[in-house]
C-alpha positions as CSV (number, residue, x, y, z in Angstrom):
1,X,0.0,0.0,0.0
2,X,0.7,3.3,-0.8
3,X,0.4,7.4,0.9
4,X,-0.7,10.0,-1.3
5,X,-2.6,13.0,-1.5
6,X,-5.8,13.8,-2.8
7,X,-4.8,16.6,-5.4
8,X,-7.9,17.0,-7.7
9,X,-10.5,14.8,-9.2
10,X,-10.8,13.4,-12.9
11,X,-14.3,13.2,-14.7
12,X,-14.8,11.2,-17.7
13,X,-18.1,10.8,-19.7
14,X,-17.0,8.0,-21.7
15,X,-15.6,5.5,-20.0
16,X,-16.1,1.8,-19.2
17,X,-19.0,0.6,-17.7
18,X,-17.7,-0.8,-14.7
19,X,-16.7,2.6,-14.1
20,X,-20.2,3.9,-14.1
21,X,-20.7,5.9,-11.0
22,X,-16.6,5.6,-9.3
23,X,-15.1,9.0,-8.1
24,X,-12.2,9.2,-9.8
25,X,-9.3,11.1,-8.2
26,X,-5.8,12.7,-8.6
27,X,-3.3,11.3,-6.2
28,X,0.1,12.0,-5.8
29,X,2.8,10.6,-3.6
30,X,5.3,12.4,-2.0
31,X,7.8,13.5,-4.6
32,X,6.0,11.1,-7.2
33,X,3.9,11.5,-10.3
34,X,0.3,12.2,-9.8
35,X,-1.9,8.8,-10.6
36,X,-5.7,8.0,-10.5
37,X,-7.0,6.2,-8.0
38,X,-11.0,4.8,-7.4
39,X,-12.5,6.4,-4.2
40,X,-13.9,4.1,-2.2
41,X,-14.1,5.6,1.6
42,X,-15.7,9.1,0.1
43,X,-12.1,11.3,-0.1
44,X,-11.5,14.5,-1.2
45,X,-9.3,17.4,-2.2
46,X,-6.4,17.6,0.7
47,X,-7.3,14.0,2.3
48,X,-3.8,11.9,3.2
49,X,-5.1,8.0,1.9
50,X,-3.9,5.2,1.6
51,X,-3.8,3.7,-1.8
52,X,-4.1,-0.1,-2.8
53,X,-2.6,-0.8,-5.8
54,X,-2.3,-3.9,-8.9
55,X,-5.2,-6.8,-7.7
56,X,-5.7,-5.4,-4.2
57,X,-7.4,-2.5,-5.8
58,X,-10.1,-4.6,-6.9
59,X,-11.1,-5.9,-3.6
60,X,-13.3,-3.4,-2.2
61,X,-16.6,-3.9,-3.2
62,X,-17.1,-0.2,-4.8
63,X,-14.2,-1.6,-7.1
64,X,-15.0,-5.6,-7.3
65,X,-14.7,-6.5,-11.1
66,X,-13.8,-2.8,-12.6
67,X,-10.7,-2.3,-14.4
68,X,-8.7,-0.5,-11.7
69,X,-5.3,-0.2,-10.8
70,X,-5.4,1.6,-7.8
71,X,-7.7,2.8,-4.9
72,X,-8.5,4.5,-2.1
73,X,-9.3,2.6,0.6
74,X,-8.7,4.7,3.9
75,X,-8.6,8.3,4.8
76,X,-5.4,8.7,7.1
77,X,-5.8,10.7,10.4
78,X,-2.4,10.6,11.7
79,X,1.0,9.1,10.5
80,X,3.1,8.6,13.0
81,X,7.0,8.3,12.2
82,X,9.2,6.8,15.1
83,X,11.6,5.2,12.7
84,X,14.7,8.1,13.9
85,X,18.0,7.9,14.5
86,X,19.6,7.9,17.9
87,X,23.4,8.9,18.7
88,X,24.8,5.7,20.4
């Protein structure tokens, strides 16, 4: 799984049918290229998510069967980082 940020949203009036009715949004991870990921947990402009990607992204049942290749499947609160260095 990935963390990204919710940068924008992506609308498309001819798509695939599986894709009828998925929010579509512009992710980006930190220092990374901007992707488009399937909202599944109602995200938006701003949110921190966390991003399945490849088969996992069509496990969620918003996604099940639809040609996705990543989503959204949790709206991050907090990341806490305790991974630091310490002088010895």
């Amino acid at each position: 799984m990935k963390l990204a940020r919710v940068t924008g949203s992506v609308h498309a009036t001819v798509k695939d049918a599986a894709l009828t009715g998925t929010k579509l949004l512009l992710c980006r991870e930190h220092g990374g290229q901007a992707f488009v990921a399937a909202d599944t947990v109602g995200a938006g402009a701003g949110d921190t998510v966390l991003i399945a990607t490849g088969s996992a992204a069509r496990m969620p049942q918003v996604t099940a069967g639809a040609p996705h290749d990543a989503a959204i499947v949790a709206i991050v609160d907090r990341v806490d980082n305790t991974n630091r260095k310490t002088k010895e």
